[in-house]
N, C-alpha and C positions, 0 to 999 in steps of 0.2 A: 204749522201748516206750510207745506210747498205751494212753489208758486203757483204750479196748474194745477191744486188740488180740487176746486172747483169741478173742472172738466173731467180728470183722470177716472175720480170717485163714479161718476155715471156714464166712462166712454162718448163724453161731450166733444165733438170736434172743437180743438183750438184753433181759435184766429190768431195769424199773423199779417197784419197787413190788409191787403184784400184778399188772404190764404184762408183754408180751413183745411188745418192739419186732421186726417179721423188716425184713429185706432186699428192697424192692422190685425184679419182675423186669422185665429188659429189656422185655417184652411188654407190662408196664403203666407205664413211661417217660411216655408223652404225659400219661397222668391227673396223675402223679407231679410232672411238670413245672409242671404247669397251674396245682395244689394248691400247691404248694409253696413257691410264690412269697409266699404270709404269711408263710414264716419271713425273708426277705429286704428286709423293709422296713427304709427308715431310718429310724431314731428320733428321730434328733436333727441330722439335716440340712435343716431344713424354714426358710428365712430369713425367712418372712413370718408369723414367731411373733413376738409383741409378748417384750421380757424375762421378765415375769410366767410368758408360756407356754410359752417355753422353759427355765423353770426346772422348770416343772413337769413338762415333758415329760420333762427329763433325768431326774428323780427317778421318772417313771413306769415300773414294769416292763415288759417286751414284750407280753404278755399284755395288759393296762390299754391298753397302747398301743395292742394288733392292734383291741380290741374299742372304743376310739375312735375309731376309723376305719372300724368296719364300717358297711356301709348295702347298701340292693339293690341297685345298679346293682354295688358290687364284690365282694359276696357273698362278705367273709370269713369270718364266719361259719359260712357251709355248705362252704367250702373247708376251714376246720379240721375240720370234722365228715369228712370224705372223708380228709381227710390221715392223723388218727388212724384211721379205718378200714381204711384202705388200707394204712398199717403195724403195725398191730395183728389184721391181718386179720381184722378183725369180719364177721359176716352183713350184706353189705349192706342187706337185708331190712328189719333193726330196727334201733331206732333206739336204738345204748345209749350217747349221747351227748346230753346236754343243756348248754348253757352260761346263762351268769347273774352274777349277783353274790352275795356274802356277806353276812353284817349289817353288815358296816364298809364295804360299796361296792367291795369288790376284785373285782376279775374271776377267776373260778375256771368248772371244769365239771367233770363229771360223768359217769363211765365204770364201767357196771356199777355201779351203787350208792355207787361213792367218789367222793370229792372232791377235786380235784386246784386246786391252786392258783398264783400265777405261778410260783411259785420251781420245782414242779414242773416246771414248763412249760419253765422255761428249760433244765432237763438234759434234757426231752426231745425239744428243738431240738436240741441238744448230740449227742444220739444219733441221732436222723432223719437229721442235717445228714454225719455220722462216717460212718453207714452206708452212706449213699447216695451220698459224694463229691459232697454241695452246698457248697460254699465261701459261706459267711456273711460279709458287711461288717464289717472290721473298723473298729468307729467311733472305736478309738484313734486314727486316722488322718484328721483333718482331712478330710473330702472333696473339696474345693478338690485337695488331692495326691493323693488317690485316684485322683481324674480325669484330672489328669496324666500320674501315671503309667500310670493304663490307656491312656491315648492314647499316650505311648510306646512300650508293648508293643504297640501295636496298629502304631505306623510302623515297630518295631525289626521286626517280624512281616515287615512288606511289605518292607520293604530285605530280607529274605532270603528273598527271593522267595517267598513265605506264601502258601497255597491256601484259599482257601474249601472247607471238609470239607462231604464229601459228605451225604446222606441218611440218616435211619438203617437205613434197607433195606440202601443201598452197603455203610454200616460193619458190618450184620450179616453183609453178603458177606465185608468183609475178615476180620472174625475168624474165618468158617468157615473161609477160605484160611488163615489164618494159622494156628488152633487145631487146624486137620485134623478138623473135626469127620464126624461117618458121615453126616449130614443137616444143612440146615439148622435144623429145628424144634428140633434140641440145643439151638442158638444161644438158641431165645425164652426159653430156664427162665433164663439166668444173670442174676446180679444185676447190677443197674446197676451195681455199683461192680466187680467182677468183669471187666464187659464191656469198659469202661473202661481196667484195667489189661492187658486181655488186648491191648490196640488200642495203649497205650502202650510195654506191654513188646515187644509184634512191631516199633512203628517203632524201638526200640533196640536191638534187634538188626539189623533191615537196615543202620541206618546204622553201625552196630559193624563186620559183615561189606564194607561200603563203605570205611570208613575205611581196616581194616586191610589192605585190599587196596591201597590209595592210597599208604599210609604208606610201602611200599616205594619210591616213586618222588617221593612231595611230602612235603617238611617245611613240617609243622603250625604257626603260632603261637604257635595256643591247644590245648594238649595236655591240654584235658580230654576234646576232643571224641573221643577214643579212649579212654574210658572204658567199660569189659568191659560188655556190655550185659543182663549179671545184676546190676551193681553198684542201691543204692539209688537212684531217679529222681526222690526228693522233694526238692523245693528252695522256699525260702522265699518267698512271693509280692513280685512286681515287685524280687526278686533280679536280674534279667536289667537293669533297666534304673535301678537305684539304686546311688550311689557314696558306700563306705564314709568316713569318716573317713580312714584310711592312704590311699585314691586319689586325696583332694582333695588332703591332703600332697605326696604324690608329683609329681602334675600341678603344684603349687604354686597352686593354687585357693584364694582367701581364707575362710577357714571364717565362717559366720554366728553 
């Protein structure tokens, strides 16, 4: 069980603090997207940092970080102001976000009269990022192999003959077909993340219903892929295209 699975599971607003993070709906996806992208920066992949500044880069929180990088042309800044708006569902109207610095120089801001500061900040990436199914950089991972392997999954993608997904209009068609819903406009209240699994879970059931009809006549290989299509569909990132320990054995691969 994750930590916000309580909430996640019925679209419950998370509290942080005196916060209550909601669930962004499908309907405002595009803002969401737009915004969202400060939580996705890399911290510590930037190669034309002398030592000095990647030392200090590393030691700087995300926060310190987002707000070293702001300026007008990338308007992060007002993308955070929008972000936490938009998952806090403030009055657009006013403006109950201020950001700044501390007496020590630390980047904090200001929500309804409190002060929030990085370390804040970072569980409330942590919760924005849970809720909304944003998958965040993990910077454990050398980027150099990051890259790798998303070019991997992006070839292993196209050898099985991989589709450019459609529009979000199309996907809002699939889920009505798929979710049965009485109208489309049902479709605009669900939450991204909602929408998401409802689009996941329908392709694992066609191909479940596919499989099991096959299986009478083709033996499988690989017998996961008749895997009941309520089972769990979480699986570890660039899983599909990383080799454990025991496979390099096996293969007789010289380990590094």
């Amino acid at each position: 069980m994750k930590t916000y699975d309580i909430y996640t599971t019925f679209d419950d607003p998370i509290p942080y603090k005196k916060l209550l993070f909601h669930p962004v709906s499908i309907r405002k996806s595009f803002i969401f997207s737009a915004v969202s992208e400060i939580l996705l920066l890399e911290k510590n992949a930037d190669k034309n940092l002398s030592p000095e500044e990647k030392i200090k880069r590393i030691s700087m929180g995300y926060l310190d970080f987002l707000y070293s990088l702001a300026t007008e042309e990338n308007q992060y800044i007002l993308r955070l102001k929008v972000l936490l708006s938009l998952c806090l569902k403030m009055d657009e109207k006013k403006d109950n976000t201020r950001m700044g610095y501390d007496k020590d120089n630390k980047a904090v801001f200001e929500i309804n009269g409190d002060i929030y500061n990085g370390a804040d900040f970072e569980e409330m990436r942590n919760i924005i990022s849970e809720q909304n199914m944003l998958e965040l950089p993990d910077e454990t991972i050398q980027k150099e192999l990051r890259d790798k392997l998303e070019e991997a999954e992006r070839f292993k993608a196209k050898m099985k003959g991989g589709v450019k997904m459609g529009s979000l209009e199309d996907l809002l068609i699939c889920v009505m077909i798929s979710a049965s819903f009485a109208k489309i406009e049902d479709a605009y209240s669900l939450s991204i993340r909602k929408f998401r699994k409802i689009l996941d879970r329908a392709d694992a059931k066609l191909s479940y219903q596919i499989y099991t009809i096959l299986s009478g006549t083709v033996d499988f290989k690989d017998k996961s892929i008749l895997k009941h299509w309520m089972a769990d569909l979480s699986k570890k990132k660039y899983s599909d295209v990383m080799v454990s320990t025991e496979e390099m054995v096996s293969k007789g691969l010289k380990q590094i």
